[in-house]
C-alpha positions in Angstrom: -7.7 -25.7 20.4 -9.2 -23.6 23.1 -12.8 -23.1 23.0 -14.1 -20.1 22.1 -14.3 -17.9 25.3 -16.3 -14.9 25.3 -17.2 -12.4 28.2 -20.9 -12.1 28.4 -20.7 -10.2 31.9 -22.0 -6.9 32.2 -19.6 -4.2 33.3 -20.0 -1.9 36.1 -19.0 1.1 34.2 -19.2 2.1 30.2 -15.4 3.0 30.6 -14.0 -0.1 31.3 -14.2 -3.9 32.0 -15.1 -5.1 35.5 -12.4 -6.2 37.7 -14.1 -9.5 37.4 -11.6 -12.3 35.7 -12.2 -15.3 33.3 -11.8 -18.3 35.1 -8.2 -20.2 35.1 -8.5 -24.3 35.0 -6.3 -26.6 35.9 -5.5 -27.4 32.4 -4.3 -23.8 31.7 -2.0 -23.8 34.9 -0.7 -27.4 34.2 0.0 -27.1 30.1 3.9 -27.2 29.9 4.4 -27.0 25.9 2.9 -24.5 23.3 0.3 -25.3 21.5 0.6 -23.6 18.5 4.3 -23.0 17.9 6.8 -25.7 19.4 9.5 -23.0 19.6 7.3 -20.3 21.2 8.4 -19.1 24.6 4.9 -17.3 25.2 1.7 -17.7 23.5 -1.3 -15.4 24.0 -4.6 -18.1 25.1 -7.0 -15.0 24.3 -7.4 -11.4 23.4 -10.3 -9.6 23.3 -10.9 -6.3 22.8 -14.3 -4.3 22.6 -14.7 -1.4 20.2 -17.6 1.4 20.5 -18.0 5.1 19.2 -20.0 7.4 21.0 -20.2 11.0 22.1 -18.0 12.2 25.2 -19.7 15.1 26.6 -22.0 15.4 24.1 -19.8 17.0 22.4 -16.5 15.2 20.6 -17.3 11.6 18.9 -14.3 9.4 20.5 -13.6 5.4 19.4 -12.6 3.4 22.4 -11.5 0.0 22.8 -11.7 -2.0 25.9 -8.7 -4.7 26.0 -8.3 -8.1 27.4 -5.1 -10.0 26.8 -3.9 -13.6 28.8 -0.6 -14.7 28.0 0.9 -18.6 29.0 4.7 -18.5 30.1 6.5 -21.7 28.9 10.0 -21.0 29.6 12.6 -18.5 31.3 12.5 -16.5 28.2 8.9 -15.9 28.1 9.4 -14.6 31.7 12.2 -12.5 31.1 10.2 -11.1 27.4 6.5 -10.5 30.2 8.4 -9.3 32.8 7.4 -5.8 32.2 4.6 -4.7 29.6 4.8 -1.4 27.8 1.3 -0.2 26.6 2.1 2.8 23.7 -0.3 6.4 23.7 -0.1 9.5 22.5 -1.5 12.3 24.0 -0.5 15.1 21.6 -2.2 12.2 19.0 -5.5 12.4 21.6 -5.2 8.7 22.3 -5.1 8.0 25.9 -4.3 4.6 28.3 -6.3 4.5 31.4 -8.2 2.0 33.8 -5.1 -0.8 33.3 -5.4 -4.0 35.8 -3.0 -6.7 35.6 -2.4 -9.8 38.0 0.0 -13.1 37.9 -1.5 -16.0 37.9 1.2 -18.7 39.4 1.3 -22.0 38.6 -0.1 -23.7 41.7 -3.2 -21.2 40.7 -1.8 -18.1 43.9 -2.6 -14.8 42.2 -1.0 -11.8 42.8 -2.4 -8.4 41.4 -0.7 -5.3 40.4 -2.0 -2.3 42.2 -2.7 1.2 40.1 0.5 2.6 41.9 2.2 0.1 40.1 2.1 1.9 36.8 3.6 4.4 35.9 4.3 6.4 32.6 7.7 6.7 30.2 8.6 8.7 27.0 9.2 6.5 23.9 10.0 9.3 21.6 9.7 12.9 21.9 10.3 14.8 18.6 8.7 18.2 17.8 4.4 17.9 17.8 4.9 14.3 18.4 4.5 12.5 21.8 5.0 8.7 21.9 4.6 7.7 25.6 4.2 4.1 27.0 2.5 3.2 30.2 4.5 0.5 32.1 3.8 -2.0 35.2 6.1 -5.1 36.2 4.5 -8.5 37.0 5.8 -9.6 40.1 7.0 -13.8 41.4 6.9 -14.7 37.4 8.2 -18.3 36.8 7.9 -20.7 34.0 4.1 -21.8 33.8 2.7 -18.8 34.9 0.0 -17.0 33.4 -0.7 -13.2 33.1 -2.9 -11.2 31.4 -4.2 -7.8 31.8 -6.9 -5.4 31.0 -7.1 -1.4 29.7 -9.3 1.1 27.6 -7.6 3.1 25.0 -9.7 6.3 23.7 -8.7 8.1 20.3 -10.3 11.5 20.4 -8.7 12.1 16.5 -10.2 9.1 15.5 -11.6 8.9 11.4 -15.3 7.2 12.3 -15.4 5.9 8.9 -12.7 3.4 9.2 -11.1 1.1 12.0 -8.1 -0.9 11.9 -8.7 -3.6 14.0 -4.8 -5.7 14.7 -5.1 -9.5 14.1 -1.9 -10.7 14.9 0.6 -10.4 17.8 4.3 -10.8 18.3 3.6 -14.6 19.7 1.5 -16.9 18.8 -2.5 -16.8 19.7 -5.0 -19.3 20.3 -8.2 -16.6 19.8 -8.7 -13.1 19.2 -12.0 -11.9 19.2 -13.3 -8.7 18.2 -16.5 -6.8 19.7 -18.0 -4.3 17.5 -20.8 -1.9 18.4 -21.8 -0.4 15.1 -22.1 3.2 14.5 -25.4 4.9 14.9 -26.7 6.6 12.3 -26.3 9.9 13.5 -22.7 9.2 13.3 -22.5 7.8 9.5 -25.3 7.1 7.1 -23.6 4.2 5.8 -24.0 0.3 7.1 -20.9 -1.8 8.6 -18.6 -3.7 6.4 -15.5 -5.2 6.6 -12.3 -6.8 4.8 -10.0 -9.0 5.8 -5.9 -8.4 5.3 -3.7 -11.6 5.1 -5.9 -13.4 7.8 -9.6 -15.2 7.9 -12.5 -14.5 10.6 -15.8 -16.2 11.7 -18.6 -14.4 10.0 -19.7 -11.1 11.7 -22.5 -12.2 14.6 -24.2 -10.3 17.3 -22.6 -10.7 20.6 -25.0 -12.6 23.4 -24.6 -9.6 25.8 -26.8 -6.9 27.2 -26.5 -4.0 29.2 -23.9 -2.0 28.2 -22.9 -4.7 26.0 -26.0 -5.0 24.1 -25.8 -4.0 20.2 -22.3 -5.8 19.5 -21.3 -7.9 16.8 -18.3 -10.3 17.0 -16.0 -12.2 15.2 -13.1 -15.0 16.1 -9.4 -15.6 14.4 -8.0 -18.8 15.8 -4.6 -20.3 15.8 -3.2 -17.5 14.9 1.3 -17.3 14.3 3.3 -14.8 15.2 4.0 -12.2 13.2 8.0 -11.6 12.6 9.5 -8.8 11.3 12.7 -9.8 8.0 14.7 -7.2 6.2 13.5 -5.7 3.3 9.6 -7.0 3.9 6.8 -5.0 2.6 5.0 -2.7 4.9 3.4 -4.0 7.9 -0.2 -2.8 6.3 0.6 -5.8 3.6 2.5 -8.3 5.6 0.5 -8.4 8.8 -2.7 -9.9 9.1 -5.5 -7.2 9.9 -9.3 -6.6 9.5 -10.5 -3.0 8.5 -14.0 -2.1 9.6 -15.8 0.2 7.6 -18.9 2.5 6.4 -20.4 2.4 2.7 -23.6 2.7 1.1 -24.8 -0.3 -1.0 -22.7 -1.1 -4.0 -24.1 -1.2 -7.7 -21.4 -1.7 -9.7 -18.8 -4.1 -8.9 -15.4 -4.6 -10.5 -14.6 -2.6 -13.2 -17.9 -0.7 -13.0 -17.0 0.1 -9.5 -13.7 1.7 -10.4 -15.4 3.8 -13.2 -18.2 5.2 -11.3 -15.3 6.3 -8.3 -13.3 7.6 -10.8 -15.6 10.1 -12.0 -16.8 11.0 -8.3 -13.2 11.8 -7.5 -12.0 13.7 -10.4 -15.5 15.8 -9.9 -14.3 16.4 -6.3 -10.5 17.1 -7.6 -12.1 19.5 -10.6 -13.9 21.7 -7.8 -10.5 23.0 -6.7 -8.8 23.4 -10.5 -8.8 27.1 -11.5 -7.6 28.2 -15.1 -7.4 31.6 -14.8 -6.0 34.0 -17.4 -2.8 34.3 -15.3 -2.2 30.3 -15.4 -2.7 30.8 -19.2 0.2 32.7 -19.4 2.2 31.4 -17.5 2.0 27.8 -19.2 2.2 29.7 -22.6 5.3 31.2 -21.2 7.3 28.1 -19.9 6.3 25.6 -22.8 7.3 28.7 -25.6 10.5 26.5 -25.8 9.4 22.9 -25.4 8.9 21.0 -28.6 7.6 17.9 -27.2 5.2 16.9 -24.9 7.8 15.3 -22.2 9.7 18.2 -22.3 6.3 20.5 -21.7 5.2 18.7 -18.6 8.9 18.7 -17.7 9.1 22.5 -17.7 5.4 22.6 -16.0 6.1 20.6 -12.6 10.0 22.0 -12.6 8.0 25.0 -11.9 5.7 24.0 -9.9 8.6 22.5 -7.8 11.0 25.0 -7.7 8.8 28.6 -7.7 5.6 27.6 -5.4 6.5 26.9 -1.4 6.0 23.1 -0.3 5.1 23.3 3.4 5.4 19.9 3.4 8.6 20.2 3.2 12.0 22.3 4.3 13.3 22.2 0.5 14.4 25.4 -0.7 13.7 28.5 0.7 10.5 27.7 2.8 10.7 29.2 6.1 8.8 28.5 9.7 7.2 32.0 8.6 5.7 30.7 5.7 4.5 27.6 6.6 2.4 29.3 9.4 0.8 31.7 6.8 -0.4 29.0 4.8 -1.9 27.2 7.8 -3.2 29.7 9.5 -4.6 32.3 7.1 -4.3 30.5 3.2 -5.6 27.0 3.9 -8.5 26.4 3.5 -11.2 23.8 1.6 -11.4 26.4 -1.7 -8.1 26.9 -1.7 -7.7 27.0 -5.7 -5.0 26.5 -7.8 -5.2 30.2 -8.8 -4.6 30.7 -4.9 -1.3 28.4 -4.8 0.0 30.2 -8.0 -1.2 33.5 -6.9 0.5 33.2 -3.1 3.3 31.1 -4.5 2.4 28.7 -1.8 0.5 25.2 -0.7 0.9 22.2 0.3 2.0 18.8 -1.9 -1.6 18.1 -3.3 -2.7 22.1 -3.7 1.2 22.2 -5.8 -0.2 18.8 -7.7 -3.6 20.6 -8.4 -1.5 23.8 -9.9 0.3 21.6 -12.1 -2.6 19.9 -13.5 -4.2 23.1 -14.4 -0.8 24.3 -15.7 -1.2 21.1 -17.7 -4.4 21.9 -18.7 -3.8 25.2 -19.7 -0.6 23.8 -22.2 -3.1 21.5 -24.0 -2.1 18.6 -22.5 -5.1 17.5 -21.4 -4.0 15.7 -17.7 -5.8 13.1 -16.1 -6.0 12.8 -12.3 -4.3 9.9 -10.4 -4.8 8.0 -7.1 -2.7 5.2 -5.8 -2.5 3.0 -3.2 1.1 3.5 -1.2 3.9 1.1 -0.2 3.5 2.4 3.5 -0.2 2.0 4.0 -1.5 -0.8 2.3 -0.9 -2.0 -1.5 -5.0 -2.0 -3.3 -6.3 -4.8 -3.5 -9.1 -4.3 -6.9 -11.4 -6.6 -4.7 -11.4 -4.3 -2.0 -14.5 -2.1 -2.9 -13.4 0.9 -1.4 -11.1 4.3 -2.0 -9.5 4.0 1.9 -6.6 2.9 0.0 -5.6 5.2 -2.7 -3.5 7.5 -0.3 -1.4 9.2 -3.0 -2.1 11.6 -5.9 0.0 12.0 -9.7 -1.3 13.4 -12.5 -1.0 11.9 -15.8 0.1 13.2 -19.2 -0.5 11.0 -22.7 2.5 11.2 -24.7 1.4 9.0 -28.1 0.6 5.3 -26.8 2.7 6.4 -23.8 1.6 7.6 -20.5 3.7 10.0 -18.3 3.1 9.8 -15.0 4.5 13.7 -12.9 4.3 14.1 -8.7 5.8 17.7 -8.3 4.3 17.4 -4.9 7.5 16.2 -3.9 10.3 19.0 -4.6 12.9 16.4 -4.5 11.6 14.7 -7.6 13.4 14.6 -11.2 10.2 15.5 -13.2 8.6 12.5 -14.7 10.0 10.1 -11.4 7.4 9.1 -8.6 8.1 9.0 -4.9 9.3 5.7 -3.9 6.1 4.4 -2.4 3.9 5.1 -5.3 5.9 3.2 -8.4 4.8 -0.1 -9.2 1.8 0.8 -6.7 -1.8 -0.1 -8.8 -3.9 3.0 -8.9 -7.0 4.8 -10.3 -6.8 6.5 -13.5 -9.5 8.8 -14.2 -9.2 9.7 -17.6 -12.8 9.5 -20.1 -13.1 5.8 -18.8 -11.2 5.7 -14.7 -9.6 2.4 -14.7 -7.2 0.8 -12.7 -3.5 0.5 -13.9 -0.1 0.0 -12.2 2.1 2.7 -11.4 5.9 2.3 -13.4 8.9 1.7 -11.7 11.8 4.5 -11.8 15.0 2.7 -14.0 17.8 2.0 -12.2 20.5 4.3 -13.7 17.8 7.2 -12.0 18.8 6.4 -8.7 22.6 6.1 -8.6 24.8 6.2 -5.6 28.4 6.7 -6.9 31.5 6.2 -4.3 35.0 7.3 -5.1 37.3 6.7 -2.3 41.5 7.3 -2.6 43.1 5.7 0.2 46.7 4.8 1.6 47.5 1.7 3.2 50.5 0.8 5.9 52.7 -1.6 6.3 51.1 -2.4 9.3 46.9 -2.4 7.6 46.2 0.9 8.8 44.1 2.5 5.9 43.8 6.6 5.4 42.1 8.7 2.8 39.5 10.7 1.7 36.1 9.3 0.8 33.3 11.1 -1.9 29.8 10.3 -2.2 27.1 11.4 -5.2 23.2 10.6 -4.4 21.3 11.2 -7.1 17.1 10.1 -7.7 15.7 8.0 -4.9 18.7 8.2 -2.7 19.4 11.7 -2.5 15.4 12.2 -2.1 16.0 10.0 1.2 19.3 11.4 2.3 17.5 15.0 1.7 14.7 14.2 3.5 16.5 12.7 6.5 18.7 15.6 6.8 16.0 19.0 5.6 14.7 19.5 9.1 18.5 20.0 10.6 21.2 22.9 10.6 24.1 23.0 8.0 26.4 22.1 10.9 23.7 19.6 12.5 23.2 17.6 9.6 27.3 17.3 9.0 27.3 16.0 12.5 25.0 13.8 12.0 26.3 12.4 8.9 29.6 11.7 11.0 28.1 9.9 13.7 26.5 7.6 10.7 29.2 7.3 9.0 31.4 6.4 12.3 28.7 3.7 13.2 28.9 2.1 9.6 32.8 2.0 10.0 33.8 1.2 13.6 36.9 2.0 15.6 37.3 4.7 12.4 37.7 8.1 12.8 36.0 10.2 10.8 37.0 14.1 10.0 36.6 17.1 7.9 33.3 15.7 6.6 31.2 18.0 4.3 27.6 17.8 2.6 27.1 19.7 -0.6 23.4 20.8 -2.0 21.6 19.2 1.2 18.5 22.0 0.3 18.7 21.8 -2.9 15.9 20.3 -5.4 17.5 19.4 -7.8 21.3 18.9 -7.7 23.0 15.7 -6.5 24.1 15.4 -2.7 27.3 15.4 -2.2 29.0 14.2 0.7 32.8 13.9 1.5 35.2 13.2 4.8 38.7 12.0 5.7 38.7 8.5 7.2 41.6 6.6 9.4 41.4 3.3 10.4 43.8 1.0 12.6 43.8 -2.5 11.3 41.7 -2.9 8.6 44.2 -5.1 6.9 45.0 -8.1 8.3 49.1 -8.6 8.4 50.3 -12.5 8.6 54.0 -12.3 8.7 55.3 -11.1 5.2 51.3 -10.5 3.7 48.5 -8.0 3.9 44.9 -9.2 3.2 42.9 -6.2 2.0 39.5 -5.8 1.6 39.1 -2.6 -0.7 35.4 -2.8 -0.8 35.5 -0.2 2.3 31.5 0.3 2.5 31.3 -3.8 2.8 33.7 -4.5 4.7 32.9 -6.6 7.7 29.1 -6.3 7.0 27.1 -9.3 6.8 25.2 -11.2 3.8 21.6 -9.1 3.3 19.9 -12.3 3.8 20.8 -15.0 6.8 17.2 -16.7 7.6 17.1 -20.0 5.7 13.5 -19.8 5.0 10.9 -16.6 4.3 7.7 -15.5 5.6 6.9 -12.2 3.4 7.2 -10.8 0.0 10.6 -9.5 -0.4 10.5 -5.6 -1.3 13.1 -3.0 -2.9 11.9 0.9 -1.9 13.5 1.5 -5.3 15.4 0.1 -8.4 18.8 1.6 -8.0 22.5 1.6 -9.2 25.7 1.6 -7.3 29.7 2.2 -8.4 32.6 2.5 -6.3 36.1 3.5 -8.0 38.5 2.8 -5.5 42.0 3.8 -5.6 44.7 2.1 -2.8 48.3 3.4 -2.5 50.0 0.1 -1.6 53.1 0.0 1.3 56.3 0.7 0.2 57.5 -2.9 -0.6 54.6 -4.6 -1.1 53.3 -6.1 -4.8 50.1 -8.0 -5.4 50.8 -11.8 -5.1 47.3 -12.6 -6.6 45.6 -10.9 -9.4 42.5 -12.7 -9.3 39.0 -11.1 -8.5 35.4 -12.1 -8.9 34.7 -10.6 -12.0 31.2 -10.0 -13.5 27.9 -12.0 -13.8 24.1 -11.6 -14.7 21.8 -11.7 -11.5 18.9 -13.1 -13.7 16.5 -9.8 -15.4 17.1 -7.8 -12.3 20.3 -6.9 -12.3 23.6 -7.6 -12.5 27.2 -7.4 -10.4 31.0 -6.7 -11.9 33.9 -6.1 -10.4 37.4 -4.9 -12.0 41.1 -4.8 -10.7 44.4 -3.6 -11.7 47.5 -2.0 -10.7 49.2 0.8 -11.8 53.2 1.9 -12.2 54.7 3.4 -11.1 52.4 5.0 -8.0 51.5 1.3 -7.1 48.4 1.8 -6.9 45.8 -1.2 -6.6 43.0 0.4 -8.6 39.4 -1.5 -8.1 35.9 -0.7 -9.7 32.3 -2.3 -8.7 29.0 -2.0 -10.6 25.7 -2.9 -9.2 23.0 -3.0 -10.8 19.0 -4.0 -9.2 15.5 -3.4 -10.2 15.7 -3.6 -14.2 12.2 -4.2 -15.7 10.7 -2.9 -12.2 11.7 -5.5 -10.8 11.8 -4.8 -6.8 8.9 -6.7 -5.3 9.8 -10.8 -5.1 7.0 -13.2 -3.4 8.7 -15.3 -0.7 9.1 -18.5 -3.0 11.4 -16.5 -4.9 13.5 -16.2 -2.0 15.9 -19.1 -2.3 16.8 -17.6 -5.7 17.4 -13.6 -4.0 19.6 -15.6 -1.2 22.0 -17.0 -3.5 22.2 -14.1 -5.5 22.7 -12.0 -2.8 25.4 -14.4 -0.9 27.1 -14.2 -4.3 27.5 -10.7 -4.2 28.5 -10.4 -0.7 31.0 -13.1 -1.4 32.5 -10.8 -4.3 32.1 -7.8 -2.0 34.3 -9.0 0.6 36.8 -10.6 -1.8 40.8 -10.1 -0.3 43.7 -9.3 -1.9 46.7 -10.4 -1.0 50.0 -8.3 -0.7 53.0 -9.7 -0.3 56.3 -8.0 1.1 59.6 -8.3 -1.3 
């Protein structure tokens, strides 16, 4: 293992560091094999990276971090993977690149640096207030041994002081990261440095043997540390990655349990301050639970409301318009905004529309309780982790008996009573008379139900033709909604073609149409024509046909052999295709067998059903799929050989042939 290197040189300027370099030894420029990973084609020797706050002007607090990376080439793919780096900003985000160097190191120790002209800037993705950009520079003469490594400051003007992520693994291996960080002043926070470690282990926090302008640092090493690699269907990079969050708290009291209780009650104080139950919200929850009998069926008829009457500028559901949406931000929004103020402008965003329900709730007798939760794309809680940076999303509660509804109507997508896919089976805060932790339930699968009818006409010769019909309903049409809200009636069937072309190629793909694309709460409906040369394979007097169109010629979901991560399911859901296939004049079905049904453990389970009819001869085929019973979506990675075989299974049954055979 490398020893620990770190800089203790001054720099020349606060900005950035010097142009002064780490040494190089022969032993660096002479290693031929990796030394953490045997199959790595680069490996990072070092990273380090300095991280301050201070005042720019006097005037804006801005967090800047001062990089240092060296990376050791083994092979022709590690110099084809370095050849040129990309460096991401943002300047619509106020985070900014600047003061990059960057030099080759050859193997026979000849250096060749990388002049400023060198760089220059490209646009990663350009979509509406966002502004992804990438600085770029080339390293020039790179061969197998080489080494390269480069410096740059990054500056985040819209930066939250009280919390920094600080990265702890790369895309290759790493011998040493090390982390510098200056804490924060006191007349930036009042609180003292802490920090927790996610999926990864660090030398105790130490101060840094530096002065100057690196006086007043503490540091702290990961070594040996593995790539991180990206598998299908892995939890969010917040839970799969290793990282280290540095943060500002006062002293803690109370620890476990006591902990949660004592936040609890600070929240819901802060969440009370903005509940109004005004004589008009009286009403108004009198009115729509005159009807309702039970308590479900109250809260049901209190957040359809809330989701269907009040503006979500959150989102383009419904009939929220640009007009709108720039009312609320620039004249209604504001920190007292009440929920008297949502009800009484019919207007807010997801939390104000959450805070209307509660007091809707309240109003109705059904005595709510206020909900945080961690979220599936941002970090799952962890109940050792002291601390509320985690619990990102907000429900609201309703006791029903021993049972406990759980409502987000900030989402006008939402069946009442279902949560947004990142918040089921997500632990979070409960802050009823005793705030407590719990875990979030999981949305049955027979909620979110994708169901495929598709009539089709196949040729002698394997062409297939015919019209296809799709029904989203719970998680997937919230998905398909959202992907599609922020587009055009004709945009949005345009890009529906272009997805469906790419999940069917050399098809053709026509007269396609989306029903109830804006709509809350109906299904989405899509339907086209499809044509398709060859689909069928014809061997002199037989047809092989796959009727399982939306599998066919798609690979298994899992190929690796072995798992890193956690395997995670957004959502328990339910699938059923009826498929209908006129058969060529003169061809009969030579083999009626098919793969029939079986159990995939608690989760789930697979059938499949075939016939044919007279005298249409039609080959008529039906497939159920079932996944997520019992909440059942997130599988640690020792589970995986088990999801593998299960999976293989059904792809096997998916992509089951029949054969026709001419008479």
């Amino acid at each position: 293992m490398l020893t620990r290197i770190v800089l203790l040189t001054m720099v020349a300027a606060a900005s950035a560091l010097s142009a002064d370099w780490k040494p190089v030894t022969p032993e660096m420029l002479s290693l031929a094999k990796p030394k953490l990973d045997p199959n790595a084609d680069a490996e990072a020797m070092f990273w380090e990276a300095w991280v301050s706050d201070a005042l720019e002007g006097g005037q804006s607090l801005t967090h800047r971090v001062v990089n240092y990376k060296r990376i050791k080439l083994y092979n022709e793919r590690g110099v084809k993977q370095w050849g040129e780096v990309s460096i991401p900003y943002s300047p619509s985000a106020g985070w900014t690149i600047f003061d990059i160097q960057a030099r080759t190191i050859l193997p026979d120790g000849s250096i060749v640096n990388i002049p400023g002209s060198a760089v220059f800037d490209s646009t990663a993705v350009k979509k509406g207030r966002l502004d992804l950009k990438e600085k770029k520079f080339t390293f020039p003469r790179l061969t197998a041994g080489a080494i390269i490594e480069y410096q740059y400051t990054e500056t985040f003007t819209n930066h939250l002081p009280r919390y920094t992520k600080l990265e702890a693994q790369l895309e290759i291996p790493a011998w040493e990261i090390t982390y510098y960080v200056k804490p924060m002043s006191s007349q930036y926070v009042a609180f003292n440095m802490r920090s927790f470690n996610f999926n990864c282990r660090h030398s105790p926090w130490a101060p840094a043997k530096a002065s100057g302008l690196r006086e007043g640092y503490m540091f702290a090493t990961l070594t040996d540390m593995p790539a991180f690699v990206e598998e299908p269907l892995m939890p969010d990079e917040e839970d799969a990655k290793a990282w280290i969050l540095v943060y500002y708290s006062a002293a803690l009291p109370e620890t476990g349990p006591a902990y949660w209780r004592v936040l609890g009650q600070k929240i819901h104080e802060q969440f009370r301050r903005d509940i109004r139950v005004n004589g008009e919200i009286k009403a108004l929850a009198a009115e729509l639970t005159a009807a309702a009998q039970t308590v479900e069926q109250k809260a049901t008829a209190l957040a359809t409301f809330c989701q269907n009457s009040i503006g979500n500028v959150d989102y383009n559901a419904g009939t929220m318009t640009s007009e709108q949406r720039e009312r609320y931000v620039k004249k209604l929004s504001k920190a007292d905004y009440s929920s008297a103020d949502t009800l009484k402008h019919k207007l807010g965003n997801s939390e104000d529309i959450i805070g209307l329900f509660y007091a809707l709730a309240q109003a109705a007798g059904l005595n709510p309780a206020y909900v945080r939760s961690s979220t599936a794309r941002g970090g799952v809680l962890r109940p050792e982790f002291l601390d509320p940076f985690l619990l990102k999303r907000s429900q609201v509660a309703v006791k029903d008996g021993a049972n406990i509804l759980y409502y987000n109507p900030g989402n006008p997508y939402l069946a009442p009573g279902m949560l947004d896919w990142r918040e089921q089976g997500q632990p979070a805060l409960l802050m009823d008379k005793e705030p407590h932790l719990v875990v979030l339930p999981v949305t049955p699968s027979a909620a979110s139900h994708l169901r495929r009818e598709m009539r089709l006409k196949l040729s002698p010769e394997g062409a297939i033709s015919g019209t296809v019909t799709m029904h989203y309903s719970g998680h997937t049409a919230v998905k398909a909604k959202i992907a599609l809200e922020d587009q055009s009636a004709g945009s949005r069937e345009e890009t529906k073609k272009k997805e469906m072309e790419a999940r069917f190629p050399g098809a053709k793909v026509t007269d396609l149409t989306i029903e109830n694309a804006t709509s809350t709460r109906d299904a989405l409906k899509v339907q086209f024509n499809i044509s398709m040369e060859g689909y069928a394979q014809r061997t002199g007097k037989r047809l092989f046909v796959q009727p399982s169109l939306f599998h066919h010629g798609r690979p298994a979901l899992f190929s690796q052999a072995s798992r890193l991560h956690p395997i995670f399911f957004p959502n328990a859901y339910q699938e059923s295709d009826d498929i209908v296939i006129e058969l060529p004049e003169g061809f009969a079905l030579e083999s009626p067998d098919v793969p029939g049904s079986f159990k995939l453990g608690q989760a789930g389970s697979y059938q499949m059903t075939a016939s044919i009819t007279q005298p249409k001869r039609e080959l008529k085929v039906t497939r159920r799929f079932v996944w997520g019973d019992g909440g059942q979506i997130r599988f640690n990675a020792d589970a995986y050989p088990a999801l593998k075989s299960a999976f293989n299974r059904i792809h096997d049954s998916d992509t089951h042939s029949f054969t026709l055979r001419a008479q």
